[in-house]
N, C-alpha and C positions, 0 to 999 in steps of 0.2 A: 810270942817268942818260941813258941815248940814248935811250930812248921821251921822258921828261920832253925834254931837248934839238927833239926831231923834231916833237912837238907844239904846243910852246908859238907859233908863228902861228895852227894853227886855234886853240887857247885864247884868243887876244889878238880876232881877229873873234868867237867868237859871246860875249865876252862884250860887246862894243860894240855889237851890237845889238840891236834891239827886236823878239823874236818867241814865239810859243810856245814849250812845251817839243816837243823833237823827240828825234830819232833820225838820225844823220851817218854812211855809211860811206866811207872815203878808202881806195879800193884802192890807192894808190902808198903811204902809209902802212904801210898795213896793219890802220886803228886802225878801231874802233865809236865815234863819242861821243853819248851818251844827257846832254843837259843840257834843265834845267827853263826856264821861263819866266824874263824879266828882269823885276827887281821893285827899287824908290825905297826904298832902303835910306834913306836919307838927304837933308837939302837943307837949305841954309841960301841967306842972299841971295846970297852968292859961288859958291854950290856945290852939284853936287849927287851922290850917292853909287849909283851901280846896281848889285846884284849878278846872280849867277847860278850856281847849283849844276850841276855837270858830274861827268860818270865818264865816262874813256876808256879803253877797252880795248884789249889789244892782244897780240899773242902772251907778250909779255917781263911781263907783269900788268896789272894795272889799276889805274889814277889817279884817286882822289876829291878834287874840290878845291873851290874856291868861289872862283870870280872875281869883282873888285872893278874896277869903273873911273870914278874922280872924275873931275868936268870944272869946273873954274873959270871962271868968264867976268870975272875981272881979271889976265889976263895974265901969272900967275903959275904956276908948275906947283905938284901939292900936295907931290912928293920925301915919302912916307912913308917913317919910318923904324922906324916901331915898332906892331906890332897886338898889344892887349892884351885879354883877355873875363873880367873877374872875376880879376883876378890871375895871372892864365897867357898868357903869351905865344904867339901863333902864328904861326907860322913863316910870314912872306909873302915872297913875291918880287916882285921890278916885271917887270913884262914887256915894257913899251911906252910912251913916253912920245909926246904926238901935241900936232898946233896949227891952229887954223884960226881964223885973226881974232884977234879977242883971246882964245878961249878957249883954255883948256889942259888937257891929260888924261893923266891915270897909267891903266893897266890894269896890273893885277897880279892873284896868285893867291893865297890860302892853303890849303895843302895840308893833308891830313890824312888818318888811317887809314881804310879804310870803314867800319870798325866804327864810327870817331867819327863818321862820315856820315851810319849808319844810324840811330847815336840822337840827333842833331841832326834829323832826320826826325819823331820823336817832340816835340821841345825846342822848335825852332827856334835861334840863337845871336842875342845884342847883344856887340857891340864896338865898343872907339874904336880908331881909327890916327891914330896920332901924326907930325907934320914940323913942320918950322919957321912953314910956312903958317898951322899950327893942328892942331887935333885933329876927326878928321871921325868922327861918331857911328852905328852904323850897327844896325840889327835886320832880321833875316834869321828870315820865318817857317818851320815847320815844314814847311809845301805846298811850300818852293821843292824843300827835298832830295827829300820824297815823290814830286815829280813825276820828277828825274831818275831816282830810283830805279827808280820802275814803265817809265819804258822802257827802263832796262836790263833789269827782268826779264820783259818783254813778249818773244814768240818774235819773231825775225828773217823776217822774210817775206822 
């Protein structure tokens, strides 16, 4: 629980912005994060949905997860309460709720095993996340996990 705890601000920044996929090392940390590019999961006229696949490493193991962050632009937050893929629930967290103007934005994460990481690599995943706002739709290709992946297994220079 303390790596997950210590992490989740760099989690919450790279999944809000828009960059390629990279390679992050935080000496005060301790951690590596190897995350892919940010990629338009999703958009409707109110909204719209970015993800981005991350692994962060760190002495105590390693965290595969898939960050998600909605932004509204009617003043409303989206409050997810439920992600669901095909009848299986998964397990998300909020990690940051944000505001600037009238927009509004969740960043959160859905965690999972690497194993399910690595053959989501092959798959990619669609899912919907459920709140009171609505239901926001989302497809996540196979390149986003392959990219995080290959720079975690790329040598550390």
């Amino acid at each position: 629980m303390g790596i997950a705890r210590a992490i989740l601000p760099l989690l919450m920044l790279l999944g809000c912005t828009q960059e390629p996929p990279a390679t992050r090392f935080d000496r005060h940390l301790g951690t590596t994060t190897h995350s892919s590019s940010t990629h338009l999961a999703g958009a409707t006229i109110v909204s719209n949905h970015k993800v981005r696949a991350v692994i962060v490493k760190q002495n105590e193991g390693t965290i595969c997860t898939l960050l998600t962050y909605i932004t509204r632009n009617d003043l409303n937050y989206p409050k997810i309460e439920l992600v669901r893929s095909f009848g299986k629930t998964l397990p998300y967290t909020r990690i940051d709720r944000q505001r600037a103007g009238p927009l509004r934005a969740e960043a959160g994460r859905i965690r999972m095993s690497c194993k399910e990481f690595a053959r989501l690599a092959d798959t990619g995943i669609s899912f919907r996340m459920y709140g009171p706002r609505g239901v926001y739709r989302a497809s996540v290709p196979a390149r986003l996990f392959g990219e995080a992946l290959a720079k975690y297994a790329a040598p550390s220079g």
